[in-house]
Each structure stands twice: as structure tokens, then as C-alpha cells.
C-alpha positions in Angstrom: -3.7 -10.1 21.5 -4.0 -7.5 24.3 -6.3 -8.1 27.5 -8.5 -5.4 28.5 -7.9 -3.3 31.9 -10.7 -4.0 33.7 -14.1 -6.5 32.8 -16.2 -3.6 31.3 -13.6 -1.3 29.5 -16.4 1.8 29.2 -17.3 1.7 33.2 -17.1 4.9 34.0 -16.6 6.8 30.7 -19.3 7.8 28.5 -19.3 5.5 25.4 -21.9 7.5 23.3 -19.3 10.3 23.4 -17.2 8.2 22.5 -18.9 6.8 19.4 -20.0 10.3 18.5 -16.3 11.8 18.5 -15.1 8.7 16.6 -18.0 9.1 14.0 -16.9 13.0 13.9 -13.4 12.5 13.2 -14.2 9.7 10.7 -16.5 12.3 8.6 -13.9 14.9 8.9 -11.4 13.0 7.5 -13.5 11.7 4.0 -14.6 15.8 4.3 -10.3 16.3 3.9 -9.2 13.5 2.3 -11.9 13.4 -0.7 -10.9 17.0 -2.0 -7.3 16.1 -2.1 -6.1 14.8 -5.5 -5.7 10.6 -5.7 -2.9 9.2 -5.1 -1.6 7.5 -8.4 -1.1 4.0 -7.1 -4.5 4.7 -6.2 -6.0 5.8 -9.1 -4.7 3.3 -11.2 -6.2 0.4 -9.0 -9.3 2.4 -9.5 -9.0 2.5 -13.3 -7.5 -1.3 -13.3 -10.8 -2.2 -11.4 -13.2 -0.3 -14.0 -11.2 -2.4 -17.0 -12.1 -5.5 -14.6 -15.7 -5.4 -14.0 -16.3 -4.4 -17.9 -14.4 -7.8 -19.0 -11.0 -7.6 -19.5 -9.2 -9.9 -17.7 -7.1 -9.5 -15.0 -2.9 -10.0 -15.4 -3.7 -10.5 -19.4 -5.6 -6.9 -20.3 -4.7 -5.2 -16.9 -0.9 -5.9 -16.5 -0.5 -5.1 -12.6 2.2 -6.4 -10.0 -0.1 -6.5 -6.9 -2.1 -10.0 -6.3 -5.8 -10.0 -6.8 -6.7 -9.0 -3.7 -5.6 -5.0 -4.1 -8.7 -4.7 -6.4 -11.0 -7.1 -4.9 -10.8 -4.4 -2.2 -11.2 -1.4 -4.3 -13.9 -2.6 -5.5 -15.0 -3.9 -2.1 -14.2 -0.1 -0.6 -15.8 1.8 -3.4 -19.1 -0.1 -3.1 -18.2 -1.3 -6.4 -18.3 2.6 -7.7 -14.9 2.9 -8.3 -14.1 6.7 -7.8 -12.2 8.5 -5.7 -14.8 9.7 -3.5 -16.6 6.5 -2.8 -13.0 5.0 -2.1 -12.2 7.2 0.4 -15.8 7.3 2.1 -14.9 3.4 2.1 -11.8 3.8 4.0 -13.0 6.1 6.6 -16.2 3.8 7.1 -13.7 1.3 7.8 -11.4 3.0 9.9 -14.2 4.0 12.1 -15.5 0.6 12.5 -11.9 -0.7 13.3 -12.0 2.2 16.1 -15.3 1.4 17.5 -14.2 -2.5 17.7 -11.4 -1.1 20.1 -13.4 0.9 21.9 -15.5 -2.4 22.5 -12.6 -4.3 23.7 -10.1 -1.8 25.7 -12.3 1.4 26.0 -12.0 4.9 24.7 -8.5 5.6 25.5 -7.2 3.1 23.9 -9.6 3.6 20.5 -8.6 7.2 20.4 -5.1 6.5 20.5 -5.9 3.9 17.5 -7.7 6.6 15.8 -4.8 8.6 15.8 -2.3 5.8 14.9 -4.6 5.6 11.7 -5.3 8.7 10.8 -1.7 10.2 11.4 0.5 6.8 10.4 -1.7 7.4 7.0 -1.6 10.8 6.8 0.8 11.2 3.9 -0.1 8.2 2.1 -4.5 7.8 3.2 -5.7 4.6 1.2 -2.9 3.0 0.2 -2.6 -0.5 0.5 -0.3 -0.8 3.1 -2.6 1.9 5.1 -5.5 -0.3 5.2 -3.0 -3.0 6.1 -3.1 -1.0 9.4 -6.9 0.0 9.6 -7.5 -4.2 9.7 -5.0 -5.5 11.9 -5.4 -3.2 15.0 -8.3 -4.3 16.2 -6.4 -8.0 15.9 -4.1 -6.6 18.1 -6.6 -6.5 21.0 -8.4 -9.3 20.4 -7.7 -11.1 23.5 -10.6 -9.8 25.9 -12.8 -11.0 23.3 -14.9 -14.6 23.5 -14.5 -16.8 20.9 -17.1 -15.9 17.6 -15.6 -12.3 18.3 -12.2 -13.3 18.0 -12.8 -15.1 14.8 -13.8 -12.3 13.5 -11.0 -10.0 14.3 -9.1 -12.4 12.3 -11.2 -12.4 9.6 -11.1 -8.4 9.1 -7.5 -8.0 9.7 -7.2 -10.6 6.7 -8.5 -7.7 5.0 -5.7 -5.8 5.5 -3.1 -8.3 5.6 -3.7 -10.2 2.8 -3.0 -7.5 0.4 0.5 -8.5 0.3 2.5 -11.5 1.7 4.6 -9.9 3.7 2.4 -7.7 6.2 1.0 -11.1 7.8 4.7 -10.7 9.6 2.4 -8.3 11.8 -0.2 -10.5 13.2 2.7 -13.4 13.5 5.1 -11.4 15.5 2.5 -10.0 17.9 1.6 -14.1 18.2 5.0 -15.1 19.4 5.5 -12.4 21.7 2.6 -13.8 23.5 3.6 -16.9 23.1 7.0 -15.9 24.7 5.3 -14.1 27.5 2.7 -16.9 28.6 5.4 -19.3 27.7 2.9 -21.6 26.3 2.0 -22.4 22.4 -1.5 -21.3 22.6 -1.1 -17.8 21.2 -0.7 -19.5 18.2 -3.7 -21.4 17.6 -5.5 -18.6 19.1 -8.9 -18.2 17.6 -8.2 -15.1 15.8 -5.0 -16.4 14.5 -6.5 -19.6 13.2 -9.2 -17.8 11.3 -6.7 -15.6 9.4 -4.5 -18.4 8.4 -8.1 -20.0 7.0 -8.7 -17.0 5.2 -5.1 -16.2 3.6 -5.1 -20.1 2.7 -8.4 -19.8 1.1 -7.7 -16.5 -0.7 -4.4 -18.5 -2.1 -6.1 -21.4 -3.3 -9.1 -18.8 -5.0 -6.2 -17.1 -6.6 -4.7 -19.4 -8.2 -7.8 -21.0 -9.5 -9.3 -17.6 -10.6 -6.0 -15.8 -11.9 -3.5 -18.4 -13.0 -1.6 -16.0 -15.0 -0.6 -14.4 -11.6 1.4 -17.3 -10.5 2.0 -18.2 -14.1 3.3 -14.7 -16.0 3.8 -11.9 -13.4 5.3 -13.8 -10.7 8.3 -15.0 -12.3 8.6 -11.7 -14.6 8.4 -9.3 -11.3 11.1 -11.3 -9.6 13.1 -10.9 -12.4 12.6 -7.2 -13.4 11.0 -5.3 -10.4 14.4 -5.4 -8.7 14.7 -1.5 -10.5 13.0 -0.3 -8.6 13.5 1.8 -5.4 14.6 4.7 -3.7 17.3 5.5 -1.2 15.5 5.7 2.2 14.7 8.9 3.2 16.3 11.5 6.0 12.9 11.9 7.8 12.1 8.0 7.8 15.3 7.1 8.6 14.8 9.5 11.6 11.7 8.1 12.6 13.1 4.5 12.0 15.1 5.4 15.2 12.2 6.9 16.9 10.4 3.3 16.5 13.1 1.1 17.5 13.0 3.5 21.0 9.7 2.7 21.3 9.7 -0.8 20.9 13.1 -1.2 23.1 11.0 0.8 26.2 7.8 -1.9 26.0 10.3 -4.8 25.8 12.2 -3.5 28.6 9.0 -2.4 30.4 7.6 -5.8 29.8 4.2 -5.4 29.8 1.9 -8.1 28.6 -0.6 -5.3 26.9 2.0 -3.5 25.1 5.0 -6.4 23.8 2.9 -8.1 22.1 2.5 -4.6 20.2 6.0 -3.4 20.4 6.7 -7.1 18.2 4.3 -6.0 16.2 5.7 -2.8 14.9 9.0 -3.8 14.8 7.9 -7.0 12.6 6.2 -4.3 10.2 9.4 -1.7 10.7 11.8 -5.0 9.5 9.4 -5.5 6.7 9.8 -1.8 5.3 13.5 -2.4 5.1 13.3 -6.1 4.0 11.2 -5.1 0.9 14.3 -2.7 -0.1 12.0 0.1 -1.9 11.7 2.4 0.4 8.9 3.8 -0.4 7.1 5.8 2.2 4.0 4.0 2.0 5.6 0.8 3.1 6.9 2.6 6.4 2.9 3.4 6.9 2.2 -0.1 9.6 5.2 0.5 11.2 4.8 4.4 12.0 1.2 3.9 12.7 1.8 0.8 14.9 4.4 2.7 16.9 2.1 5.7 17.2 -0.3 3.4 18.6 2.7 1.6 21.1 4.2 5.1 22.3 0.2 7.1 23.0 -0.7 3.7 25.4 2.6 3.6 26.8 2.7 7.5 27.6 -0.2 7.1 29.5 1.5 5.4 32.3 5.0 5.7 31.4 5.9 10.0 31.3 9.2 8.1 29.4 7.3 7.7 26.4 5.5 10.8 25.9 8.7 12.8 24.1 8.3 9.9 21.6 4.7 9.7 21.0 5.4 13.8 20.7 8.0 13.1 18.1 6.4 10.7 15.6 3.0 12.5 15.9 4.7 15.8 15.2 7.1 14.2 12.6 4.1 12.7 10.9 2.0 15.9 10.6 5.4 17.8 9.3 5.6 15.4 6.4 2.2 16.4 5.7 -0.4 14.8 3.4 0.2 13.5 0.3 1.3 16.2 -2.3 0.0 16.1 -6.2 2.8 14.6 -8.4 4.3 16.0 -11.8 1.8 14.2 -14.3 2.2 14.6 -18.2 1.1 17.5 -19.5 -1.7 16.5 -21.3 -5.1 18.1 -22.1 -6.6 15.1 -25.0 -8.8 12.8 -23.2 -7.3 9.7 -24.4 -3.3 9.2 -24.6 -0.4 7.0 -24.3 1.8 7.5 -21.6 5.3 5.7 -21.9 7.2 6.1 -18.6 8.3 3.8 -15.6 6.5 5.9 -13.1 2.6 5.3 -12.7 2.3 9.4 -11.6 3.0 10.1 -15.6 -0.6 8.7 -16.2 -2.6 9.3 -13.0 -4.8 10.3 -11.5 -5.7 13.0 -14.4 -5.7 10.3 -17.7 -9.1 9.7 -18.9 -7.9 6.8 -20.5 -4.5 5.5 -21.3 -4.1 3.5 -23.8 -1.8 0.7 -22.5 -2.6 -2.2 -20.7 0.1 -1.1 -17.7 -0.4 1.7 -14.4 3.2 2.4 -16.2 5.8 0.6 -17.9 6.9 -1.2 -15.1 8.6 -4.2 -16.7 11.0 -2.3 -18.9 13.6 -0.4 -16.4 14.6 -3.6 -15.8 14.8 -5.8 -18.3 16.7 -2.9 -20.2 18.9 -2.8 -17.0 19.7 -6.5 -17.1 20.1 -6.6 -21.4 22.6 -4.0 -20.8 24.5 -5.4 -18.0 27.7 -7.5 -19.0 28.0 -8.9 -15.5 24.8 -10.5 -15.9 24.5 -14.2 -17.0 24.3 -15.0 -20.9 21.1 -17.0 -20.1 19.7 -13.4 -18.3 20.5 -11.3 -20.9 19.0 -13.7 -23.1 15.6 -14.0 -20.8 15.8 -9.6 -20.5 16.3 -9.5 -24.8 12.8 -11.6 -24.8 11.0 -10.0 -22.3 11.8 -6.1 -24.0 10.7 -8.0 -27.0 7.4 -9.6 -25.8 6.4 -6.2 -24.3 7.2 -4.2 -27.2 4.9 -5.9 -28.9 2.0 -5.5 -26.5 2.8 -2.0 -26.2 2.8 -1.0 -29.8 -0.9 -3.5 -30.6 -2.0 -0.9 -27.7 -1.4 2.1 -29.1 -2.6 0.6 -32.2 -5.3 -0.7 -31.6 -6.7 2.2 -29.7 -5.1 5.3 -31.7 -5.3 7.3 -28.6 -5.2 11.0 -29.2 -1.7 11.4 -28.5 1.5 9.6 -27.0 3.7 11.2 -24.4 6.7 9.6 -24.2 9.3 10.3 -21.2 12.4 11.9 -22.7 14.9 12.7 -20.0 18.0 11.2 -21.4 18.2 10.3 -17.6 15.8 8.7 -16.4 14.8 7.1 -13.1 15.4 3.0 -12.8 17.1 3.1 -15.8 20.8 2.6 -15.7 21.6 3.3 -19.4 19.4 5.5 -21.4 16.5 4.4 -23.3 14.4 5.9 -25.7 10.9 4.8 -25.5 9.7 5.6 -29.1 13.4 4.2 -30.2 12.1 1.3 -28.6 8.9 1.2 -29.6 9.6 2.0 -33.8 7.8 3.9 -36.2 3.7 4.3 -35.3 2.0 4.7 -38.6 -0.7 8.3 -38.3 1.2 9.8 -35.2 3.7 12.5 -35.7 5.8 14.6 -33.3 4.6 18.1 -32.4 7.3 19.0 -29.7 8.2 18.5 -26.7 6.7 19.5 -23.1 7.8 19.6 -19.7 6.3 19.0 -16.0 8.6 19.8 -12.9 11.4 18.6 -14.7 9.9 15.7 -16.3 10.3 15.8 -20.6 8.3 14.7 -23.0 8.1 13.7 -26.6 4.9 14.6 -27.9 3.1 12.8 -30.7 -1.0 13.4 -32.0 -2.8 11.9 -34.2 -3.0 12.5 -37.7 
């Protein structure tokens, strides 16, 4: 989408440098990243792709929110090893390749800065699904000094990215129409690159729903009616760098440069898309901070107005820091239960857990809309089946695999839950488990039952 400086972007510079510091940065970042605990979201899609490949099927055995395409990639990153390790060696393999394709097309300023945007936008959240989302589409971004098989490619690897969830293809789209808007013509969108990621997202689509029915069938329809639960208030520091972004993004649209608007519409497309999802989640914020970390470097090199703000999200990124380990159950048996909302309860550190769910993601709220009498009849209805249908499933789990022991969340408050809920009141009587006690993690209770 961006046109390169001059004809030959590395005249004058030193490319094998180049390469060599991008390759350097690359290794030291799997050298970091792999001796840092997993992030859980991660861990799970690791463990959900494991279940996969050794023939349970997906969105029947493996009940998981995300579309097919968050493990065809986990599997595609790990090299089909699936541990944490391999995963990350995958995502720094790919980062660096997303670099080097800059450097190709706008030169080593320019693939430095996306470095950065990468490394830093992804610092507190490296390999999360929104991340890669980033790593894919940069290159995208700058794919207009490229000739026409090139450009189809750019397209294709930021589908990559993109097509992890609906929503991020805002990105690519935005930074479309901006062009559109500045060469006042239509042709930005049916630009080469464009073209070939709507093939592939329309391809992936029609795979899907041939491959995974029960997607579009079972999860769909239940995650638009219980995932609403979940979510956070938006934090201080991303609310602060919200500001930061929108600053950004107002100084290339009032600069008006044709390298950098179509950019600017870029982040903000992905800063509208944190907020429109409603979580709030930091991960989601990850496009648009590493997008506008990418905007405010290329700006500050000819514009001394942007170089506080590049300063400030670069410095507000590394004071968040990396991602910290989160308060797991305390277990020590190699194979549990884990009955909680949040999928941190389970992973990274279960061996194997004996349900078919990261966590128990469909209760909070279902229980929310049973117990809510300004709710419909007819939802309370659909809520009482639901918590029905998934008790059920949970208890032939437990059963059928007699894990070790069960650790059941026992706050009486609980997160996403409006009303308390008890999960083995829920749940019933489990024939050969008793209760041993409880333990506690950060704040975080549990009822403990073992075997018999």
C-alpha cells in the first residue's frame, strides 16, 4: 500500500547488515521469549492442537470459540510439534521474514522500525493471535512498490494473519480506502494484493464450513449468546495509549502523506476494532499499538512532531513489560479437572485436563442469562438448556477419564458471574472422588477433590 522512496530502496545502505541485524534480533527474541512461561491462550491452542492431530474432532471433543484457523496455524508455526518452544521459534521465523520483505520493499529504515512495531506492539502478549495478526499484515502495508506476483503474495501472507479472526481484515480494508481516497480512483481496491486476500479469506470460509460444520452449526450461535460475559473494564495504561494512537493518526492525516495515511487508516481501523469487540483484553489492543509504533518511528524521521509520540508508546510498551505468569491451580497430579471460567486455572502447567474446554467458557453466561428476570422467557429457557447440555458433557468428562483430582473454583465471587455459582453444586455428586480441602493461588480458591 505504501510506495517506496526511491527505485532501489537499499542504494546506498548496506543490506547484508541489515539482514544480519534483523536475523540477530529475531534469534534474541526466541532466546527471551522461549524461557518465559506460555501464555495460557496459548497453551491451550497448543494442547487443543495435540487432541486434533491424535483424532478428536474439532468443535465436538475440543470445545473452542476461535475458528479453525487459530490451530491450523499452531500447528503450521510449531512445525506441527506443538510445544512451546517450536511455537515461538515459529513466530520469530516469521517475524523476521515479514521484516526482511520490508526491507525488500522500503529499505532498512523502514524494516527496523517494523521490527520494532513487532517486537514491542507484542511485547506483553508475543504469539498471540492478534500479534501474528500484526507480523502478516505489515508487509501488506507496503506492498505497493512491488510488481504484480509479489504483490499477490503479500496478500496471501497477511491472510495469515488476518484470517484468524473476522474482524482484523478491517486493517488491510481501511489502509485500501485511504488510498483509494488519496488517488481518488477505485483501483486500491482491486489492487493485486487486496484481490488475493479476499481469494484466500473466501476460500478459507468455504473449507471451513465444509471441514467443521459444527462451527457454524453449534459454537457460533452458542458464543453469540453466552460469550457476552465476558470482558474487562479497559485499562488506565491502554486507555492512555488509546490517546497516544489517535495523536498519531490525526498528525499523518493532517500531514497527508501518501506513504503514511494509508497507515494512519490502518491503525486506527485496528484501534476501533479493540473497542468494537468490547473485551478489552490487552491482546486485542496488540495491531493497533504495534501499527501506531510503526506510523509514529516513519513519521519521526521527517517530522521532529512525532518523535515525543513514538517516545511514548515505545516507552509505555516496554513499562507494561512482558507477559507475567498467571495464578494457575495449585495442582501437583498430572492429570485433573479444572472447573473455572478463566483458561489460566488450567494452563500452561496441566498435563492433561480432563475436559473437553481451555475453560468453562459457556457457563458464566448462560448462568448470567438463567438468572436474569429482565431477560426474555424464551432466553432463560434457551440458558436452562444450554447449563443443562454442558453439564452433561462435563460430568461424562470427568467420568470417563477419572482424572486424579478436580479443582473446582470456589470464590463465592467469581469473575463473569453475576450471581454465585457453585461448580460441583452444579455438577452433582461424582461417584470415587471425595473432598480433601481447599487451596488457594493469589487469591483464587479451590475445592479440592482426589480420587479414591
Amino acid at each position: 500500500m505504501f510506495e517506496t522512496d526511491v527505485l532501489n530502496p537499499t542504494k546506498g545502505s548496506r543490506p547484508g547488515l541489515a539482514v544480519a541485524g534483523i536475523i540477530s534480533m529475531a534469534a534474541a527474541a526466541f532466546l527471551f521469549f522461549s524461557t518465559r512461561q506460555l501464555i495460557p491462550d496459548i497453551a491451550w491452542l497448543l494442547e487443543g492442537s495435540r487432541r486434533w492431530l491424535d483424532g478428536q474432532q474439532l468443535y465436538r471433543d475440543i470445545i473452542e470459540v476461535n475458528p479453525p484457523m487459530a490451530f491450523y496455524t499452531a500447528v503450521a508455526l510449531s512445525g506441527g510439534i506443538l510445544s512451546g518452544p517450536a511455537y515461538i521459534a515459529g513466530n520469530c521465523i516469521a517475524l523476521a521474514l515479514s521484516s526482511l520483505w520490508v526491507l525488500r520493499l522500503r529499505g532498512p529504515y523502514a524494516a527496523f522500525a517494523a521490527l520494532a512495531a513487532m517486537l514491542l506492539g507484542g511485547l506483553t502478549d508475543f504469539g498471540q493471535r492478534d500479534h501474528l495478526a500484526l507480523i502478516f499484515v505489515i508487509p501488506f502495508l507496503f506492498a505497493g512498490s512491488a510488481r504484480f506476483p509479489e504483490r499477490v503474495a503479500l496478500g496471501l501472507w497477511a491472510f495469515i494473519g488476518v484470517g484468524l479472526k473476522p474482524h482484523l481484515l478491517a486493517i488491510p480494508i481501511a489502509a485500501a480506502l485511504a488510498r483509494a481516497v488519496l488517488d481518488k480512483s477505485m483501483r486500491p481496491l482491486v489492487a493485486p494484493e487486496l484481490v488475493s486476500l479476499g481469494i484466500a479469506s473466501a476460500a478459507y470460509l468455504c473449507l471451513a464450513f465444509l471441514l467443521h460444520p459444527a462451527y457454524f452449526a453449534d459454537i457460533v450461535p452458542l458464543a453469540r449468546f453466552v460469550y457476552g460475559a465476558y470482558g474487562s473494564p479497559v485499562k488506565v495504561e491502554l486507555a492512555g495509549l488509546s490517546v497516544v494512537l489517535v495523536l498519531v493518526g490525526g498528525l499523518a492525516l493532517l500531514l497527508g502523506e501518501r506513504r503514511t495515511v494509508p497507515l494512519a487508516a490502518a491503525m486506527l481501523a485496528g484501534l476501533a476494532s479493540f473497542y468494537l469487540q468490547g473485551r478489552n483484553w490487552s491482546y486485542h489492543f496488540v495491531p493497533a499499538l504495534g501499527l501506531g509504533i510503526l506510523l509514529s518511528i516513519l513519521l519521526a524521521r521527517h517530522h521532529r512532531a512525532a518523535l515525543p509520540l513514538a517516545v511514548v508508546l515505545c516507552a509505555g510498551q516496554l513499562v507494561r513489560g512482558p507477559h507475567q505468569p498467571m495464578p494457575s491451580a495449585p495442582f501437583s497430579e498430572r492429570s485433573v479437572a479444572v472447573l473455572s471460567a478463566h483458561v489460566f486455572a488450567a494452563y500452561p502447567r496441566a498435563v492433561h485436563n480432563a475436559t473437553r474446554y481451555p475453560a468453562l467458557w459457556t457457563l458464566p453466561g448462560a448462568w448470567n442469562a438463567l438468572n436474569d428476570p429482565g431477560r426474555s422467557a424464551t432466553d432463560r429457557e434457551r440458558a436452562r438448556r444450554i447449563l443443562e447440555h454442558e453439564r452433561a458433557i462435563i460430568r461424562a468428562d470427568i467420568l470417563r477419564d477419572r482424572p486424579d483430582a478436580i479443582y473446582a473454583h470456589a470464590n463465592r465471587t467469581k469473575r463473569y458471574f453475576r450471581r454465585p455459582f457453585d461448580y460441583m453444586e452444579f455438577l452433582g455428586p461424582l461417584p470415587g472422588y471425595r473432598f480433601v480441602g481447599r487451596r488457594e493461588n493469589e487469591g483464587y480458591v479451590y475445592d479440592v477433590y482426589r480420587r479414591e
